[in-house]
C-alpha positions in Angstrom: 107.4 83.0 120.9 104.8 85.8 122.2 106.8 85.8 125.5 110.5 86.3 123.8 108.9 89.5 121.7 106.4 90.6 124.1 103.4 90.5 121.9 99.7 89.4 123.2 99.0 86.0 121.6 95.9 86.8 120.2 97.9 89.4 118.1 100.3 86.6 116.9 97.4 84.7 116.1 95.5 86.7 114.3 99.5 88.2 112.3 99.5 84.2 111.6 96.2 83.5 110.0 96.1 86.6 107.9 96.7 85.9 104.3 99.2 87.5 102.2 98.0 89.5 99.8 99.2 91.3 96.6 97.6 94.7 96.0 97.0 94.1 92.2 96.9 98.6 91.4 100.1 98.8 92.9 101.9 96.3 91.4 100.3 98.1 87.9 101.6 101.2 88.6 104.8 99.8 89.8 105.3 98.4 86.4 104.2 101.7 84.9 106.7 103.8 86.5 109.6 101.1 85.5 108.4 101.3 82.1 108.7 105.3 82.4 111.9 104.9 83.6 113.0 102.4 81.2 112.0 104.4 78.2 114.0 107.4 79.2 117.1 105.1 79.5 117.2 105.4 83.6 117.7 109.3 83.5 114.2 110.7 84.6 113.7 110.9 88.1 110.3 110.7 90.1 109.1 114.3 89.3 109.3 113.8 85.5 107.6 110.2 86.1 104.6 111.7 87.4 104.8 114.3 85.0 104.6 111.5 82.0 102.2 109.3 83.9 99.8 112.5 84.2 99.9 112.9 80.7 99.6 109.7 79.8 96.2 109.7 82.0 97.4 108.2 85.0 96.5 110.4 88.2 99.5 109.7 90.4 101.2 112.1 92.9 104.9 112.8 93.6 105.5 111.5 97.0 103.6 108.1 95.4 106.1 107.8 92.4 108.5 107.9 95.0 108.0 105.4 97.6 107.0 102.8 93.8 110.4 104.0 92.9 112.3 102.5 95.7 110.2 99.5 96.3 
């Protein structure tokens, strides 16, 4: 396999024994900005998002809202 894709085999190995794991703030604040969204019945966009979640006491930036948004 490390010969077909040209990757060292202590880089597969180590890809292989890494464990998968779930960033538990980012999957909050991916909920939060659904709920956002949700509430305003799909029309506010990313800028207004972080404008709510700022007010709501949430420090979030734009480009962050973003990149949640499409995930």
């Amino acid at each position: 396999m490390t010969k077909v894709f040209d990757v060292p085999r202590s880089t597969y190995a180590s890809y292989r024994q890494r464990k998968l794991t779930v960033d538990v703030e980012r999957t909050r604040l991916r909920a939060r900005v659904a709920s956002v969204h949700r509430m305003s019945r799909g029309s506010a966009g990313a800028c207004t998002i972080c404008g709510v979640l700022n007010q709501l006491g949430e420090s979030i930036g734009l480009f962050k809202v973003r990149r949640l948004m499409s995930e």
